[in-house]
Backbone of each chain as ProteinMPNN parsed JSONL, in Angstrom:
{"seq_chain_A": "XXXXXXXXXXXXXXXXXXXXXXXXXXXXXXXXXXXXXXXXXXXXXXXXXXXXXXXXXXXXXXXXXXXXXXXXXXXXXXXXXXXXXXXXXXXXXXXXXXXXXXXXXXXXXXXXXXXXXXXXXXXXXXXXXXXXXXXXXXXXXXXXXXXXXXXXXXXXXXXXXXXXXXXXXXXXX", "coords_chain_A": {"N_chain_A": [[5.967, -28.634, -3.64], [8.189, -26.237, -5.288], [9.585, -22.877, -5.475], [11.55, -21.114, -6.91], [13.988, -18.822, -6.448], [15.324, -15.325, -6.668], [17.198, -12.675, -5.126], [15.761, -11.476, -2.36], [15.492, -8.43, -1.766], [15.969, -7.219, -3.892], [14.558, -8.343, -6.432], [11.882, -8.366, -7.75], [10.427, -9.553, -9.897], [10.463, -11.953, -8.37], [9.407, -11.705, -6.186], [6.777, -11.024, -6.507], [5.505, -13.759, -7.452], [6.488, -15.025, -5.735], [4.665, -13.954, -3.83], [1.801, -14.349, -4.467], [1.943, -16.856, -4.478], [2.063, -16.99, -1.763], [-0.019, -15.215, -0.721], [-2.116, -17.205, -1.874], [-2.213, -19.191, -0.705], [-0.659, -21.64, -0.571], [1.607, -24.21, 0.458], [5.11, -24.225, 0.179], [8.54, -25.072, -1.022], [11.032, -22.933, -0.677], [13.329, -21.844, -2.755], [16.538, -19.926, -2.52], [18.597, -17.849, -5.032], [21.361, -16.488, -5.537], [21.238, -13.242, -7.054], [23.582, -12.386, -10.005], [26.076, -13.094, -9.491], [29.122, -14.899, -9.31], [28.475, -18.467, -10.934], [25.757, -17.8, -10.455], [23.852, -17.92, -12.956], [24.004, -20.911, -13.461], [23.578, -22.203, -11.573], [20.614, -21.146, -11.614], [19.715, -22.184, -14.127], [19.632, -24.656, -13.83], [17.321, -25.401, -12.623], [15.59, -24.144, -13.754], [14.313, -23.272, -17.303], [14.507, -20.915, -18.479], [16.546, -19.932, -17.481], [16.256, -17.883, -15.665], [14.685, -16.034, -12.939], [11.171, -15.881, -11.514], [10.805, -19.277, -10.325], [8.627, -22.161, -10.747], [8.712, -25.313, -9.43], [5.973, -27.911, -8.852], [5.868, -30.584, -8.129], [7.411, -31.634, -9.992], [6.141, -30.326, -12.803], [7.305, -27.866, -14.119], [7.328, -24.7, -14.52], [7.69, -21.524, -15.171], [8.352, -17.626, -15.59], [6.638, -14.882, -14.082], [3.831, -13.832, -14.667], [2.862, -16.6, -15.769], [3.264, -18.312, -13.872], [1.595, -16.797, -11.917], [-0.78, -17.584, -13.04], [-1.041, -19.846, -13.21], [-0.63, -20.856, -10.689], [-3.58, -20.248, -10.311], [-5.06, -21.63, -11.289], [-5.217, -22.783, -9.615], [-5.719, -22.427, -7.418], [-8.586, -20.794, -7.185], [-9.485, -18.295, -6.46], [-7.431, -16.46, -6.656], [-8.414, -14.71, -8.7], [-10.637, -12.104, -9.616], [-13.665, -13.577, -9.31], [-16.146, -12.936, -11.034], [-16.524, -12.462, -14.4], [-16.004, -9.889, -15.746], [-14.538, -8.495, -13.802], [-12.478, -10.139, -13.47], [-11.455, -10.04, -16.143], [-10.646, -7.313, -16.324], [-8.657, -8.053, -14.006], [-7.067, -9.108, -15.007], [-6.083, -7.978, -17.402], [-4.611, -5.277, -16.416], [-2.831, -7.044, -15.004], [-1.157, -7.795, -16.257], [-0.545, -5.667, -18.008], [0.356, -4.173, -16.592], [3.401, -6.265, -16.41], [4.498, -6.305, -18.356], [4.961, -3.813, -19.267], [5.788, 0.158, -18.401], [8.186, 0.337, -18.372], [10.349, 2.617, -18.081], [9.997, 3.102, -15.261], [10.584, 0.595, -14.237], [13.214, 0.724, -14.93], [14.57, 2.925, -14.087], [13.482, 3.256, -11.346], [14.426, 0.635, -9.516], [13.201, -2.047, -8.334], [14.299, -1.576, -4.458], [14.69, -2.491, -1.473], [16.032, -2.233, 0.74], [17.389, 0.399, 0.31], [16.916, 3.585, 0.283], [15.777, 5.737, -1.414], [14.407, 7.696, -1.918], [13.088, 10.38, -3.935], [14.898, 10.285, -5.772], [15.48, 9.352, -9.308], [13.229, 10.409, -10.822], [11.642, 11.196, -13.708], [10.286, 12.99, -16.841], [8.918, 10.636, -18.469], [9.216, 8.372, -16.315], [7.259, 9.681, -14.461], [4.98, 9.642, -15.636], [4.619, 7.104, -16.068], [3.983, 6.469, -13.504], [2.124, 8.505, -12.829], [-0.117, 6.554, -14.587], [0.292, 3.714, -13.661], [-1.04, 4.737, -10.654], [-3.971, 5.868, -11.597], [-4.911, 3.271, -12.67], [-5.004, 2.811, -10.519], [-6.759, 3.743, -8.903], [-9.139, 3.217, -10.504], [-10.154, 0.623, -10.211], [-10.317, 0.308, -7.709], [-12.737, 2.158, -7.578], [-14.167, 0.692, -9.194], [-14.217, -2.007, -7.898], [-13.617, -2.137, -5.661], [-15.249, -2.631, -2.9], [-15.655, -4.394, -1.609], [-13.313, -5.059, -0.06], [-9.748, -4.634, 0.79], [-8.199, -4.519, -1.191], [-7.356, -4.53, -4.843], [-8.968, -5.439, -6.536], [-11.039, -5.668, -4.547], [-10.947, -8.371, -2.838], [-7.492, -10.237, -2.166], [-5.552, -10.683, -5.287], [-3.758, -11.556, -8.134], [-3.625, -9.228, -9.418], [-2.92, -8.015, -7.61], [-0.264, -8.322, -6.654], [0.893, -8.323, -9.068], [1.409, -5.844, -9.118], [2.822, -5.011, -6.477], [5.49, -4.824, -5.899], [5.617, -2.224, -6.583], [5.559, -0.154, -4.499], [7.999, -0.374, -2.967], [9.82, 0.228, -4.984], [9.02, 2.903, -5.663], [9.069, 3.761, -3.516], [7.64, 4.895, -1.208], [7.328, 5.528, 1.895], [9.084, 4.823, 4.274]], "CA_chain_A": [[6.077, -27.468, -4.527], [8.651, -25.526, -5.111], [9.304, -21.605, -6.131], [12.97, -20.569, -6.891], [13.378, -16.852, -6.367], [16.195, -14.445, -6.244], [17.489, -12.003, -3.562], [14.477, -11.056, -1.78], [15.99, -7.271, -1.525], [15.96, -7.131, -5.488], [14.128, -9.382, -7.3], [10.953, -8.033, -8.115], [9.579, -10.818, -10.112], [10.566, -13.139, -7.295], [8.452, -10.722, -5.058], [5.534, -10.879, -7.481], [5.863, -14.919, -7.854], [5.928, -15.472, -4.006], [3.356, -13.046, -3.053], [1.01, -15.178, -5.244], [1.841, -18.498, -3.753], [1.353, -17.019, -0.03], [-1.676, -15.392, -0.637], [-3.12, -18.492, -2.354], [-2.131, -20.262, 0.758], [0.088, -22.741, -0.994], [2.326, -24.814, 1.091], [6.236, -24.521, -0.414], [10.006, -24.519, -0.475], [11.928, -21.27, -1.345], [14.53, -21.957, -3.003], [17.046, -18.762, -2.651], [19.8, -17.849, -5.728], [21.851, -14.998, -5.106], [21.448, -13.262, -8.552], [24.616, -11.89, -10.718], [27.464, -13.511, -8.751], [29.647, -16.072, -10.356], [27.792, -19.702, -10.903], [24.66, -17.814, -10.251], [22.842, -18.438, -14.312], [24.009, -22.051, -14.157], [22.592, -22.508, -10.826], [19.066, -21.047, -11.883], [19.717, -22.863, -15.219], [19.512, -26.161, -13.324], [15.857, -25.089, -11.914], [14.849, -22.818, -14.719], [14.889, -23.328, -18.415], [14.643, -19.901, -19.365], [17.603, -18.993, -17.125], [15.762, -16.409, -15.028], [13.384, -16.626, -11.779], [11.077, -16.646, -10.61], [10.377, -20.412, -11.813], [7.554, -22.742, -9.943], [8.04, -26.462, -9.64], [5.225, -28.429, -8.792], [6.062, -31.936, -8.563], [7.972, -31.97, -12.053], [5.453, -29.077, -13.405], [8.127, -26.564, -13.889], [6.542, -22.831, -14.424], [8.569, -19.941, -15.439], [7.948, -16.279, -15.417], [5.53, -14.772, -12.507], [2.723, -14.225, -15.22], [2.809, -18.198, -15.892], [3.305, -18.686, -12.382], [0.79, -16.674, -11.079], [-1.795, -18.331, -13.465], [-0.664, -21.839, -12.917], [-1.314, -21.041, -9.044], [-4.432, -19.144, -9.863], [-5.67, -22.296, -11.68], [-5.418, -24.395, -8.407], [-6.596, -21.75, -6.185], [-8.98, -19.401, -8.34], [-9.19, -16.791, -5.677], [-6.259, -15.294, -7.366], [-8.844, -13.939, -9.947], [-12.112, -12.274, -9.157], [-14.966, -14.511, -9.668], [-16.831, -12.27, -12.25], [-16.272, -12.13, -15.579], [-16.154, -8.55, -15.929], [-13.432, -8.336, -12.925], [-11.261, -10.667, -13.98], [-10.691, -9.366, -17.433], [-9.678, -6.412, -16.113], [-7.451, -8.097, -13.385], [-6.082, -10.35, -16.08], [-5.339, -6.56, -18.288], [-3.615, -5.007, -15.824], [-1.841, -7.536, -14.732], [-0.021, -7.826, -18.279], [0.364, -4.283, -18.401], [2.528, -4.08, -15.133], [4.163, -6.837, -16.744], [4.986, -5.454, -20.076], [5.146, -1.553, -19.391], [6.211, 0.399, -17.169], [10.251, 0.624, -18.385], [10.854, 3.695, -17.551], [9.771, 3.313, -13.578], [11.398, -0.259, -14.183], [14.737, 1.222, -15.025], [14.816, 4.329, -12.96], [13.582, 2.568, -10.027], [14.178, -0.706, -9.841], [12.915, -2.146, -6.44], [15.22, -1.914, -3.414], [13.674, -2.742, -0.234], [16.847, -1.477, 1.802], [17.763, 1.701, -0.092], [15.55, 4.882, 0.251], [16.219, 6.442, -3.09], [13.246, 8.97, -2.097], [13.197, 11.651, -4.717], [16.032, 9.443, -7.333], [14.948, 8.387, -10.679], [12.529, 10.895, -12.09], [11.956, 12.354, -15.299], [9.011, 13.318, -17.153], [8.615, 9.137, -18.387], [8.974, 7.75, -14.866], [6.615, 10.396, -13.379], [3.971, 9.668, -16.367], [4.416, 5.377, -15.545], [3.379, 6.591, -12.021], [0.373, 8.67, -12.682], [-0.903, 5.544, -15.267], [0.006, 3.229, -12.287], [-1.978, 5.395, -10.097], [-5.183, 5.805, -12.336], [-5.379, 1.99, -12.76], [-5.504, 1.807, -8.555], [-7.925, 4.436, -8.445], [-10.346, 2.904, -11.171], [-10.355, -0.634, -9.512], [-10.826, 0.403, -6.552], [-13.998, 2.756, -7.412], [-15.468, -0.177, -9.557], [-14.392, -3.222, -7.286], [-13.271, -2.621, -4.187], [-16.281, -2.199, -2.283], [-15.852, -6.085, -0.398], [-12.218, -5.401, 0.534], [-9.369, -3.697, 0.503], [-7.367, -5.017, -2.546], [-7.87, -3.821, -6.568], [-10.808, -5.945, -6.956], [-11.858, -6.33, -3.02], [-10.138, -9.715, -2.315], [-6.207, -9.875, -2.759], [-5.748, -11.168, -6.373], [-3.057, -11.289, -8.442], [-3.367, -8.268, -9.921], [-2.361, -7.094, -6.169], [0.762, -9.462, -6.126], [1.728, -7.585, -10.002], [1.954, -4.181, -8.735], [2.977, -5.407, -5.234], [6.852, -3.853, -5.813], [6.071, -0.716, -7.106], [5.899, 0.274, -3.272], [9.636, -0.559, -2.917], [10.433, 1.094, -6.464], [8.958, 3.935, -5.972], [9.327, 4.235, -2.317], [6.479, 6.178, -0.731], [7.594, 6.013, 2.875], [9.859, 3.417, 5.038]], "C_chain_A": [[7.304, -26.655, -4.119], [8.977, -24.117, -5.669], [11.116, -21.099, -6.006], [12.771, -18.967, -7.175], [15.128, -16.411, -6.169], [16.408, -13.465, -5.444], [16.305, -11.267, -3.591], [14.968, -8.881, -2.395], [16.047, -6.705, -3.343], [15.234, -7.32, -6.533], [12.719, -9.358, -7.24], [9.403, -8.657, -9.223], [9.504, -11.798, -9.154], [9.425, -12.962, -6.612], [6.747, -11.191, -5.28], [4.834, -12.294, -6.975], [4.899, -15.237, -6.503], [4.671, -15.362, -3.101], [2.415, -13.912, -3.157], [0.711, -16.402, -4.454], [1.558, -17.756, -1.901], [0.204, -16.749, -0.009], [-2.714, -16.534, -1.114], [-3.08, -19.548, -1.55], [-1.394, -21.779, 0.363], [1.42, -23.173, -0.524], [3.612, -24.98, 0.084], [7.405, -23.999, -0.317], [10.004, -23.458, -1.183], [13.293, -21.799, -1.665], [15.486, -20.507, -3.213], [18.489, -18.911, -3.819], [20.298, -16.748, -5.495], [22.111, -14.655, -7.014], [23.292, -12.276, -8.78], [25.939, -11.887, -9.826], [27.623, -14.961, -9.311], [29.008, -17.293, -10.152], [26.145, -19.562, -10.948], [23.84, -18.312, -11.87], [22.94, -20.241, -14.351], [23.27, -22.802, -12.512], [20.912, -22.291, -11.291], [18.755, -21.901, -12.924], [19.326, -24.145, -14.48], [17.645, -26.634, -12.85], [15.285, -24.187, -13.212], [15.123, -22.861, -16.73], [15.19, -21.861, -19.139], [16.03, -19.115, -18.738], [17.2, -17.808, -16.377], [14.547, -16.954, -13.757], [12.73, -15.398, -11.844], [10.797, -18.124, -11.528], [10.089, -21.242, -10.39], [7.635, -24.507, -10.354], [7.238, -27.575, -8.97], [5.063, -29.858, -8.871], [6.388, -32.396, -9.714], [7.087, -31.274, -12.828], [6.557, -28.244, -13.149], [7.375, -25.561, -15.058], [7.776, -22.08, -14.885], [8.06, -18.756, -15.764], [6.479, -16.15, -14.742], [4.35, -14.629, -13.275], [2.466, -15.566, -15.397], [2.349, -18.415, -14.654], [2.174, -18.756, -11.875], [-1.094, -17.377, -11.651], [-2.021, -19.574, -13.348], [-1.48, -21.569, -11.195], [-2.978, -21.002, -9.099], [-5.794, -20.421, -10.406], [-6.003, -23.447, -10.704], [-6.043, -23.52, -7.361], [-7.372, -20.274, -7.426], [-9.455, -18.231, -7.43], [-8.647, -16.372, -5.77], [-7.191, -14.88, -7.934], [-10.378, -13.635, -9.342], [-12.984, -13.069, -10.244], [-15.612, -13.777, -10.963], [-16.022, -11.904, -12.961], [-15.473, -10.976, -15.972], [-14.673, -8.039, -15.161], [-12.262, -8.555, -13.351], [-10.614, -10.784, -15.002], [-9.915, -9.069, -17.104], [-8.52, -6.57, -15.161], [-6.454, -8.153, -13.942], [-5.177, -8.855, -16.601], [-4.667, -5.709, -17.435], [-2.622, -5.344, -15.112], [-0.772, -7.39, -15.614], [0.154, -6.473, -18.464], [1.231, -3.971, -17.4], [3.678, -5.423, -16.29], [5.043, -6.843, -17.357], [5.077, -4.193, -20.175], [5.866, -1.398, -18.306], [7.866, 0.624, -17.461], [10.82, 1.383, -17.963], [11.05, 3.822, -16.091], [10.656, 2.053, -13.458], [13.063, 0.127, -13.929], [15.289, 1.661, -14.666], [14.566, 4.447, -11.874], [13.108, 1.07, -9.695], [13.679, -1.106, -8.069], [14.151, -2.635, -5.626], [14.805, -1.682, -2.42], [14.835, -1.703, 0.966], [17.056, -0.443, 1.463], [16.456, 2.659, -0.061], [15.894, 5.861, -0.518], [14.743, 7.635, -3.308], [14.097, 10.237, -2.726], [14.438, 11.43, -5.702], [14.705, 9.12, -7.943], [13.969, 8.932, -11.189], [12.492, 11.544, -12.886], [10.789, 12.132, -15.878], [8.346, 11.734, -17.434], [8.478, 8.729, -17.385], [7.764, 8.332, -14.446], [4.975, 9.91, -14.692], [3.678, 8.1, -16.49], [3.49, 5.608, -13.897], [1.664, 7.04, -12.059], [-0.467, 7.137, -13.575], [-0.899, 4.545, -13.991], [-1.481, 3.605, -11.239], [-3.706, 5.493, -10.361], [-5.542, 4.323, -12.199], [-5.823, 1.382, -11.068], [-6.786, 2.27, -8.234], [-9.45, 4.049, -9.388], [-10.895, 1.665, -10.706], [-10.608, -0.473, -8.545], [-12.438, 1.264, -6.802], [-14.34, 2.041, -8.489], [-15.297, -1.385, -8.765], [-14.216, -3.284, -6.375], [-13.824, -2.25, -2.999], [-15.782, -3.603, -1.597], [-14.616, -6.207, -0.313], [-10.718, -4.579, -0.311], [-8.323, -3.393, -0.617], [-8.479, -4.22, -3.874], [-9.27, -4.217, -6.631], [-11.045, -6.538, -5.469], [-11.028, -7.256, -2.514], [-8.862, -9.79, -3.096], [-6.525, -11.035, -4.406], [-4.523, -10.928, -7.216], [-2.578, -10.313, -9.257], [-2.342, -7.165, -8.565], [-0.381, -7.767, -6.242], [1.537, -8.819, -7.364], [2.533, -6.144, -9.463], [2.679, -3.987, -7.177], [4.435, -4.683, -5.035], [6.987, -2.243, -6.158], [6.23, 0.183, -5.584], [7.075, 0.515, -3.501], [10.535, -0.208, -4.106], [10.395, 2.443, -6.151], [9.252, 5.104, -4.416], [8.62, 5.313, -1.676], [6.889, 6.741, 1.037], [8.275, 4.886, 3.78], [8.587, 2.829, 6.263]], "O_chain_A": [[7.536, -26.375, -2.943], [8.451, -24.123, -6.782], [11.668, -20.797, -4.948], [11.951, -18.249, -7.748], [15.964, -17.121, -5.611], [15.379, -13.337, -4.781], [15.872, -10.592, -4.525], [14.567, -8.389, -3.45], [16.209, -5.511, -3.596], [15.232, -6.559, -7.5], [12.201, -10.321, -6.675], [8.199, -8.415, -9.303], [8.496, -12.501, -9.09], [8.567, -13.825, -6.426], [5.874, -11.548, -4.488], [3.834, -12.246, -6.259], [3.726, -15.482, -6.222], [4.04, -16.02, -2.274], [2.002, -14.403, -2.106], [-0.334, -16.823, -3.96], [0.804, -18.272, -1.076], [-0.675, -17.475, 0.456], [-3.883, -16.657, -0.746], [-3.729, -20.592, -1.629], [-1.609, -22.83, 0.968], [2.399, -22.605, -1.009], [3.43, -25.762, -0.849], [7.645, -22.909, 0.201], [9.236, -23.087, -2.071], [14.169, -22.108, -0.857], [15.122, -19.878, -4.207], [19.322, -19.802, -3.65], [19.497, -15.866, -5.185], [22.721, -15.287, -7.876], [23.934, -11.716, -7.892], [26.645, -10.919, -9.544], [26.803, -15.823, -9.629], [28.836, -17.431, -8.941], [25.352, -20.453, -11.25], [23.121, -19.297, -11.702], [22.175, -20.886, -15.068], [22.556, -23.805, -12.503], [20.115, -23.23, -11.286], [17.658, -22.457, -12.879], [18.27, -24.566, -14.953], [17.04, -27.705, -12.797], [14.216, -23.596, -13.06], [16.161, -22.436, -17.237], [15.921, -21.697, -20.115], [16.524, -18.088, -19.204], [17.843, -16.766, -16.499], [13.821, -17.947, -13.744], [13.194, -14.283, -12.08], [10.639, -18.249, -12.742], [10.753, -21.204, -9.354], [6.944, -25.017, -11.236], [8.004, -28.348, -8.395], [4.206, -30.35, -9.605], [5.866, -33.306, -10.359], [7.236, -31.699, -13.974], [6.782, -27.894, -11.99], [7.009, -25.827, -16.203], [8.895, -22.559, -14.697], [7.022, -18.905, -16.409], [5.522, -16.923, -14.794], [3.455, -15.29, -12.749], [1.32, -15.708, -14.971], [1.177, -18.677, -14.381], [1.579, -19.752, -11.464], [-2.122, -17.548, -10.996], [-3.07, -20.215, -13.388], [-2.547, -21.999, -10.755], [-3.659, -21.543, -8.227], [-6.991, -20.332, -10.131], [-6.656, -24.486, -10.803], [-6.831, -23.964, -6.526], [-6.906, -19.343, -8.083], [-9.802, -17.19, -7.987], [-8.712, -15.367, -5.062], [-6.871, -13.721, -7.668], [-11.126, -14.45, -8.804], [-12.975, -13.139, -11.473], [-15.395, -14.376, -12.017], [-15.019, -11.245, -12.684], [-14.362, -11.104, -16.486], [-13.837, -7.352, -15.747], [-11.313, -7.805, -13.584], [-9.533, -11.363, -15.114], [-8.788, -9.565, -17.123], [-7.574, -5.782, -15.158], [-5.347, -7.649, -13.755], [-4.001, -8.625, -16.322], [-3.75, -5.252, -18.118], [-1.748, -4.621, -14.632], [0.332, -6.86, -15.488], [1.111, -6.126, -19.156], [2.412, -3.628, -17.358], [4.729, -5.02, -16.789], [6.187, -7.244, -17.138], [5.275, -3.575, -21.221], [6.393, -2.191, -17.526], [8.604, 1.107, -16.603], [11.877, 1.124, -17.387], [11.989, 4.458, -15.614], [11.563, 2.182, -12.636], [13.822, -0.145, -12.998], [16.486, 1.38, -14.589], [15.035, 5.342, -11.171], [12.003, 0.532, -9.628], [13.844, -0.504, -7.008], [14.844, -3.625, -5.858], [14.43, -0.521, -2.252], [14.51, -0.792, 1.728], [16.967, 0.252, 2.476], [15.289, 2.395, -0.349], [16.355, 6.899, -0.041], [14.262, 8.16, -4.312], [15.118, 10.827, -2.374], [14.896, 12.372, -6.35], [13.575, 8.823, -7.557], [13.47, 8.28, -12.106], [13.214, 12.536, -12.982], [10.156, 11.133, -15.536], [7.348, 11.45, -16.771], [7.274, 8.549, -17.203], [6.997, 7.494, -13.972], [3.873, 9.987, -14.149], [2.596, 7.761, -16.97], [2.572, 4.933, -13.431], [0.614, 6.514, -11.688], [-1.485, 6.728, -13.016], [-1.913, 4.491, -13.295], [-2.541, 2.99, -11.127], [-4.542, 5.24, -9.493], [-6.57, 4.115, -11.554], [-6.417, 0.419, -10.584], [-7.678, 1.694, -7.611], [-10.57, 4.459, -9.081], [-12.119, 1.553, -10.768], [-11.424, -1.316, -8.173], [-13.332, 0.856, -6.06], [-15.08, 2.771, -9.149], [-16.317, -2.071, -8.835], [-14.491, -4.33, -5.787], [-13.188, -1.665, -2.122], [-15.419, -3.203, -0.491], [-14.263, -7.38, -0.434], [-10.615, -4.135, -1.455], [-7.77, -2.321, -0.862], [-9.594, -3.699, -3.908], [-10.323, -3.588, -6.735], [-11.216, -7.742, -5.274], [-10.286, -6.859, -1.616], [-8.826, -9.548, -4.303], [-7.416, -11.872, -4.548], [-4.108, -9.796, -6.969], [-1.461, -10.329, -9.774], [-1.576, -6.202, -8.588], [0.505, -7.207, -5.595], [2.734, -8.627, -7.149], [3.672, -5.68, -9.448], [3.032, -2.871, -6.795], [4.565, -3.974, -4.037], [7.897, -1.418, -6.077], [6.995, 1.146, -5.566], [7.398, 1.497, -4.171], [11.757, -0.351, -4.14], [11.379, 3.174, -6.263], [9.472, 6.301, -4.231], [9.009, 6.481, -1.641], [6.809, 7.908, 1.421], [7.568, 3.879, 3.833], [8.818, 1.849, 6.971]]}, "seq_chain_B": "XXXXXXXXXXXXXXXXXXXXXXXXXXXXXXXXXXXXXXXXX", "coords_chain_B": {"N_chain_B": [[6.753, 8.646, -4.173], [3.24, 9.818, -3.176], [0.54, 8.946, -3.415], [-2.953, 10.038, -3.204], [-6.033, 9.887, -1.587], [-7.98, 7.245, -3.218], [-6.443, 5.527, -4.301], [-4.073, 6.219, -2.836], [-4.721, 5.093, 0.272], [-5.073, 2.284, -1.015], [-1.909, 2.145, -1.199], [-1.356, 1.561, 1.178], [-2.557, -0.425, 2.346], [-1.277, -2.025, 0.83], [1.215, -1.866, 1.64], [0.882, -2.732, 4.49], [0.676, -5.861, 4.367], [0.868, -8.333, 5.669], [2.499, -10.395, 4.383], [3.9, -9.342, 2.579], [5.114, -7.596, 4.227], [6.639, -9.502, 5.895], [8.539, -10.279, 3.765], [9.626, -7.86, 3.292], [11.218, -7.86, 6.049], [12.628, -10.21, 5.406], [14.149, -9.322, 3.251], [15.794, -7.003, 4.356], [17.634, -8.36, 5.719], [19.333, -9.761, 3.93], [22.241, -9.864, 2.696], [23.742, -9.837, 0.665], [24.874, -7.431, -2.375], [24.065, -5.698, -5.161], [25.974, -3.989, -7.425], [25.164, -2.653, -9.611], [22.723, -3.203, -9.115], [22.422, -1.453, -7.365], [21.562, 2.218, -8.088], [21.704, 4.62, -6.937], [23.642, 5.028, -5.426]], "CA_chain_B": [[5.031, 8.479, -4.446], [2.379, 9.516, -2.418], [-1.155, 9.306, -3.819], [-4.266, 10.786, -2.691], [-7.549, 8.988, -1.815], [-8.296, 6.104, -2.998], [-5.053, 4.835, -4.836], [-2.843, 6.11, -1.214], [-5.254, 3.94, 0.798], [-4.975, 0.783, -1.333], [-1.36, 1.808, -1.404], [-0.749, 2.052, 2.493], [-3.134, -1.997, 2.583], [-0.522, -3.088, 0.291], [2.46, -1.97, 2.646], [0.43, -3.639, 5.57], [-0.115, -7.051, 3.942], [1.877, -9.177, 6.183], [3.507, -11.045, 3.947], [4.946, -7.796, 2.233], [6.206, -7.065, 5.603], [7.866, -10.973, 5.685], [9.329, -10.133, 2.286], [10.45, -6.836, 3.36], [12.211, -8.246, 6.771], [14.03, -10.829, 4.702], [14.699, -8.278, 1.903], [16.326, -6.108, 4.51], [18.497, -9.326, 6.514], [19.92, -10.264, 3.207], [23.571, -9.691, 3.351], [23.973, -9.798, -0.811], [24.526, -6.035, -2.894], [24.61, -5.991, -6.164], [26.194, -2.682, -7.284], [24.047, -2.404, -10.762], [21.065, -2.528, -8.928], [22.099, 0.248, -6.222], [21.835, 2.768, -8.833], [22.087, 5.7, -6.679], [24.634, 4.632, -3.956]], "C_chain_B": [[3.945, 8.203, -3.527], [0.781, 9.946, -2.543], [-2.163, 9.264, -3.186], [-5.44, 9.822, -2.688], [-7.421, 7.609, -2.478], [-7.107, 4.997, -3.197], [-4.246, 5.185, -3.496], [-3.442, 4.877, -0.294], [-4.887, 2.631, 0.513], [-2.746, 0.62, -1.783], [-0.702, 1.562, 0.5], [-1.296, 0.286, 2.685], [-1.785, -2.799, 1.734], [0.895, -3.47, 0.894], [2.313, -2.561, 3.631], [0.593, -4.771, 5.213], [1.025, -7.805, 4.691], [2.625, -10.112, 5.65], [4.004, -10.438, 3.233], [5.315, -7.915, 3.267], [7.065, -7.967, 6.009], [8.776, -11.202, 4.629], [10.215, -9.071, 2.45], [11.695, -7.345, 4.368], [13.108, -9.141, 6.252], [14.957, -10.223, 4.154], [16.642, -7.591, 3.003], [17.483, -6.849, 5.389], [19.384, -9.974, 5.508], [21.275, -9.392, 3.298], [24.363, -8.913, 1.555], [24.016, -7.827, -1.325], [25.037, -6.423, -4.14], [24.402, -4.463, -6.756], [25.413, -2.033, -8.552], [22.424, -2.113, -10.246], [20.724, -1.256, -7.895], [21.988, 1.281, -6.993], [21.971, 4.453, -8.573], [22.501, 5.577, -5.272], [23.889, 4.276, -2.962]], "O_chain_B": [[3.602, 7.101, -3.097], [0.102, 10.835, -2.031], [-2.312, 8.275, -2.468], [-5.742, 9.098, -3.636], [-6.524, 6.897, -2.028], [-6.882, 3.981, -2.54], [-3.682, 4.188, -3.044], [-2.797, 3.843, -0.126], [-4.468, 1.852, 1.369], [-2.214, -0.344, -2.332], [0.499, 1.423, 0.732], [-0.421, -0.413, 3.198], [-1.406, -3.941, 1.993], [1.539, -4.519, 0.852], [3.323, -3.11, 4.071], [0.847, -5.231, 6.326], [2.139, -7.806, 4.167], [3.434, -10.706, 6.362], [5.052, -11.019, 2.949], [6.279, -8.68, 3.233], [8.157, -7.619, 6.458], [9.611, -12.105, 4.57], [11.35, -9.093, 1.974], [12.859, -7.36, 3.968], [14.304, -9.016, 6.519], [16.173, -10.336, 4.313], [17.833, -7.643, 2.697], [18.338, -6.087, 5.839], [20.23, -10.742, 5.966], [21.315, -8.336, 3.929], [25.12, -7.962, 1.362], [23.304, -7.023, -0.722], [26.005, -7.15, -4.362], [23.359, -3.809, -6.727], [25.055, -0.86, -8.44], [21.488, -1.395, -10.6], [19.757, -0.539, -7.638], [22.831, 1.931, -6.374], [22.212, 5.32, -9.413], [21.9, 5.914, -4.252], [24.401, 3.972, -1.885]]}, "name": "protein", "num_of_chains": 2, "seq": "XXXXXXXXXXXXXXXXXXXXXXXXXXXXXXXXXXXXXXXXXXXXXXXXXXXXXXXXXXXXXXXXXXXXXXXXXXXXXXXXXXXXXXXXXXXXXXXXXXXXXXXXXXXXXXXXXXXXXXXXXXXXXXXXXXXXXXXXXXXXXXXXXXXXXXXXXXXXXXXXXXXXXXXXXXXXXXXXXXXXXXXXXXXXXXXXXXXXXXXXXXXXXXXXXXXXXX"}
């Protein structure tokens, strides 16, 4: 197996992608691209049809984008998803809404692991992605995370979606 | 961002998770800048 990813320090789907495959305990290369430096799209292009990482291949199963990804993994190890019904809706629905929302905190703080951009990038949008963020940690945790210390108790890939907003939003080095 | 009770907690487990912290030490040994994404120097 392999998981092509872009600069660790950046690359916030990569982040997502990876997280996924370690916590699911899945044995594989890293392939590293350095993004937006010359050759870099036709390098990922070679590994990636959509032209973008992260992208997961699997013995000639090639994956693309970290929602795919992390479902493809989640289908070989289903401890990505809580066990109940009920859980794993809601992992599933907030996974896809980090995925798909969020632009404003996306845009205005994109994740940078080395920079400490404490107190850059807000404005009434950013600061109103944060509290929704926020609400969604604090409702999962006071309906699921009684058996551990992740969203729904056991890490899951809902943990592995929101896993950069740390390094976006930068709470403390 | 530093939230209160239950959301700070599950955000302080997510900064622990040792392989965040193997993601971060790479993050921060990478050599690469790309000046679009520094967006405030």
């Amino acid at each position: 197996m392999k998981l092509i990813i872009g600069n660790k320090n950046y690359s916030s789907w990569s982040l997502r992608a990876w997280l996924a495959a370690r916590e699911g305990g899945f044995t594989f290369e890293e392939i590293h691209i350095s993004l937006f430096i010359p050759g870099s799209r036709e390098r990922i292009l070679s590994h990636s049809p959509s032209g973008k990482v992260p992208c997961l291949n699997d013995h000639g199963v090639v994956v693309w984008d970290s929602l795919a990804i992390g479902e493809y993994l989640a289908e070989k190890r289903p401890g990505l998803l809580p066990a109940d019904p009920v859980a794993r809706a809601l992992a599933r629905s907030v996974t896809a809404e980090m995925h798909s929302g969020f632009q404003n905190l996306r845009s205005r703080m994109p994740m940078n692991v080395r920079k400490d951009y404490t107190g850059f990038g807000h404005s009434p949008e950013v600061d109103a992605d944060i509290a929704r963020i926020v609400a969604i940690w604090n409702d999962c945790r006071a309906r699921f995370g009684a058996v551990g210390p992740y969203l729904f108790g056991r890490f899951s890939l809902a943990d592995a979606a929101f896993a950069p907003v740390p390094s976006a939003s930068r709470p403390t080095r | 961002m530093k939230p209160a009770g239950a959301a700070g907690e599950y955000l302080a487990t997510l900064l622990a998770n040792p392989h965040m912290q193997e993601w971060a030490t790479a993050a921060r040994a990478e050599t690469e800048s790309i000046p679009e994404e520094d967006l405030y120097g």
